[in-house]
N, C-alpha and C positions, 0 to 999 in steps of 0.2 A: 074302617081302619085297613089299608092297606099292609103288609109288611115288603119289604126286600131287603133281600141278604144279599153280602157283597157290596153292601151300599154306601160307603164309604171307598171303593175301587170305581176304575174306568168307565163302565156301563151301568152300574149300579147308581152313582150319582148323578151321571146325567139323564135316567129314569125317573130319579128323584124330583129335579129339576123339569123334567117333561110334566108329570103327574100335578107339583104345583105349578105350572102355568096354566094345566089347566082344573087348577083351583082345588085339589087334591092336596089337602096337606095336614091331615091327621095320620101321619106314615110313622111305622119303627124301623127304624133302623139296624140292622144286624151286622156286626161285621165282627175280626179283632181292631179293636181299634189303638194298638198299640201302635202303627206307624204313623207318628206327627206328621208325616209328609205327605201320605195319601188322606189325613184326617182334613186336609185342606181342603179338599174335592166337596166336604160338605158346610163348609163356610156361606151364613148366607140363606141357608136351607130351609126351608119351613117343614121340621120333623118334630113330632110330637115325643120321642123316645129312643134311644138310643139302650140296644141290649148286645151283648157280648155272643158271639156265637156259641159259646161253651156252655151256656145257661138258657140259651133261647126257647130249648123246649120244655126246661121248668117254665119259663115263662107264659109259653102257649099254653101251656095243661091249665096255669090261673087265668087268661084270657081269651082264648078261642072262641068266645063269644062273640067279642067282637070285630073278629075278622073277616074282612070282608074277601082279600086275597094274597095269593102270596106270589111275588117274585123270587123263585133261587136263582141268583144269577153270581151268590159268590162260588169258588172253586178256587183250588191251588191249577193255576196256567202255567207252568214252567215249562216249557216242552223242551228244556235242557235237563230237565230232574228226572234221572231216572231211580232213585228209591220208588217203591211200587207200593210198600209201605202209607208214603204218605199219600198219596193219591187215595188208597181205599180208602183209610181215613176221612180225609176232605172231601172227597169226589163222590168216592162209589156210597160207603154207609150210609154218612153224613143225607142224603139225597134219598135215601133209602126212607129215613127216618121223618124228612119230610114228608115225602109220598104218604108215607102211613098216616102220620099226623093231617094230612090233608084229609086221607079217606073217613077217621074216627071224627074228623069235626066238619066233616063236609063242605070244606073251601076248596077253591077252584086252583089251579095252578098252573104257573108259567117257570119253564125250571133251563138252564144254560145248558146245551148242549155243545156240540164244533164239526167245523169241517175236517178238524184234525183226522175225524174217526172213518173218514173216505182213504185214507193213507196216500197211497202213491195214483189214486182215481183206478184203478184196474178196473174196477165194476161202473165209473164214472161218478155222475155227482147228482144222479135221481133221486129224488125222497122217498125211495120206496121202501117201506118198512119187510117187504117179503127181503131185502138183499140186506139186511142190518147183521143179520147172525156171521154172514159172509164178510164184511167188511174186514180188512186188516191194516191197521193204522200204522205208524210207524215209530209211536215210542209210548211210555208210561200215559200222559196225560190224555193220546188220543185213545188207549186202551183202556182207560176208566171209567172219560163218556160214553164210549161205544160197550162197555160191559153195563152202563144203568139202562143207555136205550132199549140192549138185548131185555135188562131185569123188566123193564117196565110192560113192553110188548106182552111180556110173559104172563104178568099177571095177570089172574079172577078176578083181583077188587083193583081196583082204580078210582082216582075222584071223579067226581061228578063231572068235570071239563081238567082237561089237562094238555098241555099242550111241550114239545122237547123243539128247543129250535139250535137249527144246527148254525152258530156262526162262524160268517167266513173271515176273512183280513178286517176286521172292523176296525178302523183310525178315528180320530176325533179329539176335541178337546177331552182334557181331564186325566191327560194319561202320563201326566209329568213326573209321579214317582214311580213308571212301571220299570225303570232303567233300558238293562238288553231286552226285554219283552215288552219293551213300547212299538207303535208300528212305525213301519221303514219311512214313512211320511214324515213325522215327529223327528226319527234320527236323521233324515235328509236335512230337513230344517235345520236342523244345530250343525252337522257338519258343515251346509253352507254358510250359516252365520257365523261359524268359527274360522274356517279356511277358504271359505269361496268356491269350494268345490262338493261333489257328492261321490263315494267310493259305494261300487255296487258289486255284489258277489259273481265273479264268472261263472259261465258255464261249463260243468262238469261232464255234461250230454253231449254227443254231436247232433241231437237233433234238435237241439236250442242252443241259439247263437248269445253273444255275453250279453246279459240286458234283457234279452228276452222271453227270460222264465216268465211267466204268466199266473197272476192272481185274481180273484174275482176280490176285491178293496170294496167294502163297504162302510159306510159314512155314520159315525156311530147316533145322528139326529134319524135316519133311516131305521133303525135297530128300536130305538124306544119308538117309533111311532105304530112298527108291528105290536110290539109289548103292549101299546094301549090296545090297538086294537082288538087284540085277541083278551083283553080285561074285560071289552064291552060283549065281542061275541061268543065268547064261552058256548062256544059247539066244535064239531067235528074235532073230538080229540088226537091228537096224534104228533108226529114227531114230524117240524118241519124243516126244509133250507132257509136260512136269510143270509143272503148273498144281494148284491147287487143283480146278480143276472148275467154278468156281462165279465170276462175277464180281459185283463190289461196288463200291460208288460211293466218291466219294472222300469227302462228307461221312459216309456208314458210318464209314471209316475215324477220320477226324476226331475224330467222336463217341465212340468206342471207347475213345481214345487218351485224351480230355478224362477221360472214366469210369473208365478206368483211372487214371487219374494223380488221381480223385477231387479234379477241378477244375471249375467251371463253365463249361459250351459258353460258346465266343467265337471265332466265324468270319468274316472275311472275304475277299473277292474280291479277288485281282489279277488283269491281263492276263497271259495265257501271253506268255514273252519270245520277243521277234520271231525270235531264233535258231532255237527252236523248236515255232517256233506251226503251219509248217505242214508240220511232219514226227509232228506230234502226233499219238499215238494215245488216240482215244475209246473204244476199247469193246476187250477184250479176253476171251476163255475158253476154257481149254484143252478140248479134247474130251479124258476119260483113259480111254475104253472101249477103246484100245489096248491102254494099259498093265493095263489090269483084266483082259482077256484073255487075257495071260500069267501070270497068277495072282497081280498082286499086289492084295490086299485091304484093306491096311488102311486105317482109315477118315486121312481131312488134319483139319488145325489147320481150327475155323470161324476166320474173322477176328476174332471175340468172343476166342474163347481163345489166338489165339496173341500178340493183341495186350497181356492181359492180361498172358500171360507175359514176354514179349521186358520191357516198360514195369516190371513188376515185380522180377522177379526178375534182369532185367540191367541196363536203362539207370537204372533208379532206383539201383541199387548200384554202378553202374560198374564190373561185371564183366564177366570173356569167358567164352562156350562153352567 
């Protein structure tokens, strides 16, 4: 029995979807599942069970038996919420009590971490667990993951495999009810299909020109294939990057998106909203000679093709993973 939480959200469902294709489909599902609209993400699904977050670890104490592993991949993501309140809650505790729950019944773990928790990159984008304590993120939500990473590093007991992975700009199908925190891919999309055009945040810098803030965008098909893998190799614990590798500007992306959608470029500038103008991050890139290290090989989506795909084959059809 596998579980993942969050699985009824963005990543979580289409882990779901990875797991039964490949014939994995005795899963519970965790989430709130109060939002009809993200409840659609698992339409379709071959899930044995369906438990509410708030009850999940009455639930584990009568089942732990049979669990084979667990995905935390849900979290409260608002990186516009700053109540710090609920972040403990959902973020920090919450994960807390997994951890524990995994060491008492001896299941392995895969748990969400971000790039959020690198802040402005001052220290840059190394996986290296000695610079985690130093990092300083730049609002509530990258200060939540980056307080469970510190908690975890910390601790005597640990489970038996555990692994923190930090993700970067992941886009992909299934992200239809994230609204403002769906990725800029998705909102490219609808603005083109609505106006014909794509409006991208200027730059605040002068050492970035408008357009060319830089993300490392990774392809969320990319994101569950690490997830398996690390289901199967459950060794060298620790907290990794998943990034693409490779950072790209925002009009890349733009461009890609117009090309896919076999439309004509139409770009323009607005100001980054003052909410989050100066929690913004310019430049981001995962280092993933970590994660290569422990033997995973396969090549990531370039941003050419995963945008291709997501803009084709789902948001042009309005279909889920």
């Amino acid at each position: 029995m596998m579980i993942v939480t969050g699985a009824a959200g963005f990543i979580g469902s289409c882990l779901i979807t990875h797991l039964n294709n490949h014939n994995f489909n005795y899963i519970v599902a965790v989430d709130d599942f109060s939002n009809l609209e993200k409840n659609k993400n698992l339409t379709g699904k071959k899930i044995h069970e369906q438990v509410d977050r708030k009850v999940f670890f009455e639930w584990l104490d009568k089942n732990q038996a049979q669990v084979e592993f667990i995905f935390h991949i849900g979290a409260r993501t608002d990186t516009t919420e700053f109540d710090v309140e609920i972040f403990n809650e959902l973020n920090l505790n919450y994960t807390k009590k997994i951890w524990q729950a995994c060491i008492d019944y001896q299941i392995p773990l895969v748990y969400a971490s971000s790039a959020a928790t690198y802040g402005a990159g001052e220290l840059g984008y190394q996986d290296d667990e000695n610079i985690i304590p130093q990092l300083k993120p730049l609002n509530p939500y990258g200060d939540s993951k980056n307080d469970f990473d510190i908690w975890a590093l910390q601790q005597t007991e640990k489970p038996f495999f555990w692994a923190g992975l930090k993700f970067f700009n992941v886009y992909g199908p299934n992200e239809y009810h994230k609204g403002r925190m769906a990725s800029v891919i998705f909102h490219a999309f609808k603005q083109i299909q609505q106006t014909g055009k794509m409006r991208l945040f200027r730059s605040h810098r002068p050492d970035f020109k408008d357009g060319e803030q830089m993300r490392d965008f990774v392809y969320v098909k990319d994101v569950v294939e690490v997830c398996y893998f690390l289901m199967h190799h459950r060794k060298n614990s620790g907290i990794y990057n998943l990034g693409s590798g490779k950072a790209r500007t925002f009009l890349d992306l733009a461009r890609q998106t117009f090309q896919a959608m076999d439309i004509a470029e139409n770009i323009e500038f607005v100001d980054t909203p003052i909410d989050i103008r100066d929690k913004y991050q310019y430049f981001t890139e995962a280092s993933m000679h970590k994660l290569q290290q422990i033997g995973y090989q396969k090549p990531f989506y370039t941003l050419e093709a995963g945008i291709a795909d997501y803009v084709q084959n789902y948001l042009q059809k309005g279909i889920y993973f």
